[in-house]
Short mmCIF file of the C-alpha atoms (twelve columns), coordinates in Angstrom:
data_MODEL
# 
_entry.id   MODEL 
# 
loop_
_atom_site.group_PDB 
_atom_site.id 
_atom_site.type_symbol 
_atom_site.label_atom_id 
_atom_site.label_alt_id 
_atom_site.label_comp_id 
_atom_site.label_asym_id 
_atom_site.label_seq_id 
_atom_site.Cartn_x 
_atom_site.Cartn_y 
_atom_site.Cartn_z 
_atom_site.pdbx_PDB_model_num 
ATOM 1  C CA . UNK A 1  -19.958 -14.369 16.558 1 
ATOM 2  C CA . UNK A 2  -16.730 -13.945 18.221 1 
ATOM 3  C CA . UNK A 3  -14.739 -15.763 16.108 1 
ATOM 4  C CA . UNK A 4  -16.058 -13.698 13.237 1 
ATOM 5  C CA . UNK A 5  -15.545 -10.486 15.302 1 
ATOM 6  C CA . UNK A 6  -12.136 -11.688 16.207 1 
ATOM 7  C CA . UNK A 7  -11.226 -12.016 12.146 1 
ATOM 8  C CA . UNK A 8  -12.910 -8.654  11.209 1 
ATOM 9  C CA . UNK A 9  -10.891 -6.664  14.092 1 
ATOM 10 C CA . UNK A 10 -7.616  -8.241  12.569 1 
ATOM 11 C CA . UNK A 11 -8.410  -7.133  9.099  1 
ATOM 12 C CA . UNK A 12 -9.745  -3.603  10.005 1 
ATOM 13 C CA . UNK A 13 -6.324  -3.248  12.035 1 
ATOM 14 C CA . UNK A 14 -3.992  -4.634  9.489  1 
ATOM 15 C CA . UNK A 15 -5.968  -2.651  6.768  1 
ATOM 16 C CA . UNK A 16 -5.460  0.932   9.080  1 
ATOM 17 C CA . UNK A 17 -1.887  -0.115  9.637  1 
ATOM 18 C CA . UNK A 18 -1.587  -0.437  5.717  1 
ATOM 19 C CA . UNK A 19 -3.066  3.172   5.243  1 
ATOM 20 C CA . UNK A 20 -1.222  4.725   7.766  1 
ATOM 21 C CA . UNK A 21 2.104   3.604   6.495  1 
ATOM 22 C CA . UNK A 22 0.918   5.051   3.108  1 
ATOM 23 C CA . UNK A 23 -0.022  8.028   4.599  1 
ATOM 24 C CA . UNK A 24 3.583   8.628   6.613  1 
ATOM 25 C CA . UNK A 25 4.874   7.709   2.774  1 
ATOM 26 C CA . UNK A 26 2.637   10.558  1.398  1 
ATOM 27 C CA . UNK A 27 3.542   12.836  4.150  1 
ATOM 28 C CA . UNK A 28 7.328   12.106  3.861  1 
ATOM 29 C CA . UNK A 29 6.750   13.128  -0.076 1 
ATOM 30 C CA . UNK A 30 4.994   15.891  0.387  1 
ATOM 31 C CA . UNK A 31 6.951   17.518  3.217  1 
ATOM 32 C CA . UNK A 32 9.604   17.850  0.444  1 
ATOM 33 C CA . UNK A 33 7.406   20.140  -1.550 1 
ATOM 34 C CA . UNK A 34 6.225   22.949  0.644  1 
ATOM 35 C CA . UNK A 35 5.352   23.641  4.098  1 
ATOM 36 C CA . UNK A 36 1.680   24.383  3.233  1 
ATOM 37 C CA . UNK A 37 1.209   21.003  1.773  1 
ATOM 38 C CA . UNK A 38 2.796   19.265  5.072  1 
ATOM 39 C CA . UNK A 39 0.371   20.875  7.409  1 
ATOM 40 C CA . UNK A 40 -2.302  19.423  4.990  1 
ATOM 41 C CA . UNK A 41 -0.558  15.863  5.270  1 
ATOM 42 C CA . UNK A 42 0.222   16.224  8.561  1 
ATOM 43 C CA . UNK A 43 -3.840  16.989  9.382  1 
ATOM 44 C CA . UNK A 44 -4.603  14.155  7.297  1 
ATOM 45 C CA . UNK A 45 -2.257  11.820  9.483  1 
ATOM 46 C CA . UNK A 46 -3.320  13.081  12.728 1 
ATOM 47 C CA . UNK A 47 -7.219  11.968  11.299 1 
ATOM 48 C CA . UNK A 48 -6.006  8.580   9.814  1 
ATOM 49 C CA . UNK A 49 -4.568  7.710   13.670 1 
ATOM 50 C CA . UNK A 50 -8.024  9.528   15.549 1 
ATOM 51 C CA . UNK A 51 -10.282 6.801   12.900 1 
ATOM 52 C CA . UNK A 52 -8.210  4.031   13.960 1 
ATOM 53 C CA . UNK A 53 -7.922  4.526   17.682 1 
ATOM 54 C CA . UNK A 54 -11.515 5.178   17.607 1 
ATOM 55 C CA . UNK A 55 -12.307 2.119   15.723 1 
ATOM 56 C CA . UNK A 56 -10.148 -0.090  18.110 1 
ATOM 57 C CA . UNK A 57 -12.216 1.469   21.389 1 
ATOM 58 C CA . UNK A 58 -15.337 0.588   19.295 1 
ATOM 59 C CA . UNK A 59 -14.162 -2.813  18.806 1 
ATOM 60 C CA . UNK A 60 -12.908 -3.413  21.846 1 
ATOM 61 C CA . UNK A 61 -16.017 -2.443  24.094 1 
ATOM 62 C CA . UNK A 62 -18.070 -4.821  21.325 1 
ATOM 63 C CA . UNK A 63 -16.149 -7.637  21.702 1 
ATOM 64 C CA . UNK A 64 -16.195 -7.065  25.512 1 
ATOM 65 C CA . UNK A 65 -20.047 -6.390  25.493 1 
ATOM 66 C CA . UNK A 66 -20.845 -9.416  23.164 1 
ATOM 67 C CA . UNK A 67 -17.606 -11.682 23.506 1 
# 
């Protein structure tokens, strides 16, 4: 179970790592169009990071908890 938990946390984190580069990308592209649409990538960002520091606690007390 903990080897399999181990593999899973590495994929979820390399996967989140993934989307929040493409989101930064997005942002970046956006930012040039209009203000409006930067606060609406910015948001976005800021929710991409919350899911993914969330999802590492989660993982983190499970593996501690089960590991």
């Amino acid at each position: 179970l903990s080897k399999r938990l181990a593999e899973w946390v590495l994929t979820l984190n390399a996967w989140d790592l993934d989307e929040l580069s493409r989101s930064a990308k997005r942002m970046k592209r956006i930012e040039s169009r209009s203000t409006i649409d930067t606060e609406q990538a910015e948001a976005g960002l800021g929710y991409r990071i919350e899911w993914t520091l969330n999802h590492v606690l989660l993982i983190g007390f499970l593996s501690l908890t089960f590991g």
